[in-house]
N, C-alpha and C positions, 0 to 999 in steps of 0.2 A: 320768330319763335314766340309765343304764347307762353305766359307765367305757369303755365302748369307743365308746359315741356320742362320751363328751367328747372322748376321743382321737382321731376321727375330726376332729373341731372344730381338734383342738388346745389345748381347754383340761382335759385333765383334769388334776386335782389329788387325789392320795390324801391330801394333808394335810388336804383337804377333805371327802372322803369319810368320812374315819376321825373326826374332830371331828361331823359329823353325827351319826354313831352314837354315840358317846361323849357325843353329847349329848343323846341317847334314853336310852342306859343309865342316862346318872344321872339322869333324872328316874323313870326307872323304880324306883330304887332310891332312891327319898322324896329327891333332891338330897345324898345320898353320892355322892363326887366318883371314880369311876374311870379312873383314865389308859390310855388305848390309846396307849402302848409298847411299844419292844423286839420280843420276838415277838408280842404280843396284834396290833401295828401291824402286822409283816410279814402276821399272819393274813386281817387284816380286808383289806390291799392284795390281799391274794388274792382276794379276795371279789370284788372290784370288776375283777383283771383277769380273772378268769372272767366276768365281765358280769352277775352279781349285782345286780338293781337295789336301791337302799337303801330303797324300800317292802316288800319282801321281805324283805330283813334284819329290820326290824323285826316283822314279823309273827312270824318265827323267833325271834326274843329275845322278844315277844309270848306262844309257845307254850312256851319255857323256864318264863319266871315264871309261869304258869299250874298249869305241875304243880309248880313249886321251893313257891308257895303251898299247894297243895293237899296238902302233906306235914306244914304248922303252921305256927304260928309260925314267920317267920322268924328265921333264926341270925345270918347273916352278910351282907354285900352282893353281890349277882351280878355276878357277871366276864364280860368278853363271849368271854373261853374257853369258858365253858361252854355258850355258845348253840350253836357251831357245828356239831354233830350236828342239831340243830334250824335252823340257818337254811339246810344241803344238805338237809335232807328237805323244807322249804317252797319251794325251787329247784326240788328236782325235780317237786313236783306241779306250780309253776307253768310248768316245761317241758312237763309233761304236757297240761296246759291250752291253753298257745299252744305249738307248732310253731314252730319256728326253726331255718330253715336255713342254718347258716353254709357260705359264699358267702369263701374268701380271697380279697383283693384280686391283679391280677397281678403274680409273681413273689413273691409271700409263699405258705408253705406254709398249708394247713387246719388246724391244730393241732387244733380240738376236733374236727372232722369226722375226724381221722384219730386221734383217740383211741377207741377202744371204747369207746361209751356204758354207762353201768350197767346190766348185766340184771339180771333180775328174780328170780334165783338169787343173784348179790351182794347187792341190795338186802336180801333174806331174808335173808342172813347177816349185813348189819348188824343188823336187826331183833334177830335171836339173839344178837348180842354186846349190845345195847342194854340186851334182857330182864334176860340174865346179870349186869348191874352193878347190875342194883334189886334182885338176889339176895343175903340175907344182910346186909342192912344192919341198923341197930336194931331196926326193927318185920318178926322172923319171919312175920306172920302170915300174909303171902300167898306164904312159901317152895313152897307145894304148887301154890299155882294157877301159879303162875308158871314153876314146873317142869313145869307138865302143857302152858300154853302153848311152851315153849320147844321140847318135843317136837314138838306140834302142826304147828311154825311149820318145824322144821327137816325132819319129814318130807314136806313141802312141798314145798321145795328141789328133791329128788330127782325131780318130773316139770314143775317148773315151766318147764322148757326149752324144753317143747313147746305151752306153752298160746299161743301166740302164732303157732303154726306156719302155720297155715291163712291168718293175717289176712295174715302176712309175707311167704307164696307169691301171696297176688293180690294185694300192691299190689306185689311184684315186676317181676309181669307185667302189670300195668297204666300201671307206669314204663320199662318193656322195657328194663330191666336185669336180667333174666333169665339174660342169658348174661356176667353177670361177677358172679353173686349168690355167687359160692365163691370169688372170686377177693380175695389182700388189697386191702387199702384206697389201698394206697402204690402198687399196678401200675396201675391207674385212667388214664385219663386226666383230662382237667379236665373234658371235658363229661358224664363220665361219672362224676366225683365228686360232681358240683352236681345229678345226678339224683338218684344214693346220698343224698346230706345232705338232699335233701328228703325222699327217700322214709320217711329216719330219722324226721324231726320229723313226718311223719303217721301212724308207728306207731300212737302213743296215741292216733288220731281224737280230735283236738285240732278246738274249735270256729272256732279262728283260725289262718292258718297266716302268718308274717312272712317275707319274700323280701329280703335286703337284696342288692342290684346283682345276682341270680342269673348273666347272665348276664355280665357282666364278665370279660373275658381271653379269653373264647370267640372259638372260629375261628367262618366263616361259618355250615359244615355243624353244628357242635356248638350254635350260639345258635340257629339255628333247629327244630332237635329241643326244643330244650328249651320253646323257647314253644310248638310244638304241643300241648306236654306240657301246661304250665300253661295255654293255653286248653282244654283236655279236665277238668283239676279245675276251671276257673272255671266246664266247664257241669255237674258234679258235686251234688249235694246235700253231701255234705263233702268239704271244711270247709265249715261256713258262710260265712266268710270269709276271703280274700285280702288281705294287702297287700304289696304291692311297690313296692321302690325303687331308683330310678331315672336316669340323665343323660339317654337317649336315648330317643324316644318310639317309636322303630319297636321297643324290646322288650317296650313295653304287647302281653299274648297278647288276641289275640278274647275279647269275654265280660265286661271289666273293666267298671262302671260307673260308676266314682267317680274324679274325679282328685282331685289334691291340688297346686299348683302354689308351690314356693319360691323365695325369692330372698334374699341374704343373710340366709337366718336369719327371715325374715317370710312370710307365708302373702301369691302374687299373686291365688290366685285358687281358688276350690274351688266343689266339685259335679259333677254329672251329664256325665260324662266328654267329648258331643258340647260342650258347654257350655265346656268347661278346654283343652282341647286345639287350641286356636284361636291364628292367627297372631298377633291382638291380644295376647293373654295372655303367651306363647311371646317375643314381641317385645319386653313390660314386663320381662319375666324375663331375657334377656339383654342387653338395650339394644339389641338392633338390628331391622332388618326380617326377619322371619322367614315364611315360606312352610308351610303345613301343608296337605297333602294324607290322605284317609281312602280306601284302596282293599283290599278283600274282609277288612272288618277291622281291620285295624292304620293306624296313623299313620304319615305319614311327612313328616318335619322338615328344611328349610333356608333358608339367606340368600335372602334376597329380592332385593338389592339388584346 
């Protein structure tokens, strides 16, 4: 669970979070006992409101002690300062990997959707600043290879801008946001930021793509563009899969297979979506008599009584 599931709940706790980790670290480091304070706390709270899951984090403090090992002998005990070039570079592949479309709730801004995701020009110039600090340490001996990478790496840089260009122009126009593809982020409207923010998280042809409430806030004309959209990638070969989530069943798009049906917090009922989506189920789930109708596709949900 990721800090912003909890806080969706209501229960998240960075006291909680940050003690997790802390309590990775020091077993990582043979039960030397390291406190996440101060700023190391403020850090790691970041971690968790960027939505950071803490299986992640560990894999990133994971890939620290891996090379901090592979240098000798250990000196000192590892800080979880020092992971965090490592646990944004294991974020970002697992962004790469799943697609996530942030989706603000209404009258809450997009924050990460309207930040500029990392390109792949910055990301390279991390890489370059990274190289640079294993430059010159005690053991000269890989000064040269390191220097020939770092050249390697940065004159990279200078056409990486465009390796993405072709893919970026057809799922443009395959999201028909084409005609606000030069437009900022901020002129947008909302149904045309919830296209934007997906069409982001399928850049990387990500084999999972996660939809949290997409269409939320949406006027009539903007939620129904939108699910035609997402019934077009659910009959797509990618992503392999969808998941979306949901209050309202009439914004299940055509194509969906699988439900998933909750109710405080407990699974009512799951499988083969003709199966889930049924008044019986629908009725356990909110306490009352509920009416479900299925017409050219989608679902459509009410009292019964």
């Amino acid at each position: 669970m990721t800090a912003e599931d909890s806080r969706a709940e209501g229960t998240f706790d960075a006291d909680e979070f940050c003690r997790a980790i802390e309590t990775y670290i020091c077993r990582k480091n043979d039960g030397h006992l390291i406190r996440i304070v101060g700023p190391a706390f403020e850090q790691v709270c970041g971690w968790a409101t960027r939505g950071i899951p803490i299986n992640v984090v560990i894999r990133g403090i994971d890939r620290y002690f891996e090379r901090y090992y592979a240098r000798g002998p250990r000196r000192r005990p590892v800080r979880i300062e020092f992971c965090e070039a490592d646990v944004l570079d294991v974020f970002d592949e697992w962004k790469r990997a799943v697609g996530v479309a942030r989706t603000g709730l209404p009258g809450e801004p997009d924050e990460e959707a309207a930040r500029q995701p990392q390109t792949l020009p910055a990301h390279l110039e991390r890489v370059v600043a990274r190289l640079t600090t294993l430059r010159g340490g005690a053991d000269r001996r890989l000064d040269a290879v390191l220097d020939e990478i770092v050249r390697e790496v940065d004159a990279a840089r200078g056409g990486a801008r465009n390796l993405r260009g072709d893919a970026r122009a057809a799922l443009v126009e395959r999201l028909g946001i084409d005609h606000v593809a030069d437009h900022p982020f901020r002129t947008l409207s909302s149904g045309e930021r919830r296209r934007v923010s997906i069409a982001r998280a399928l850049l990387p042809d990500p084999e999972l793509l996660l939809l949290d409430e997409p269409a939320a806030g949406l006027d009539l004309g903007a939620r129904e563009t939108l699910i035609r959209d997402l019934a077009a990638l659910a009959a797509d070969d990618r992503p392999e899969s969808i998941v979306l989530v949901s209050h309202h069943v009439e914004e299940i798009p055509p194509g969906f297979g699988h439900a998933l049906v909750l109710a405080d917090g407990r699974a009512v009922a799951a499988g083969p979506i003709d199966e889930v989506m049924t008044g019986d189920v629908l009725g356990r789930a909110y306490g009352m008599p509920i009416a479900v109708e299925r017409r050219d596709g989608r679902f459509w949900a009410r009292r019964s009584d």
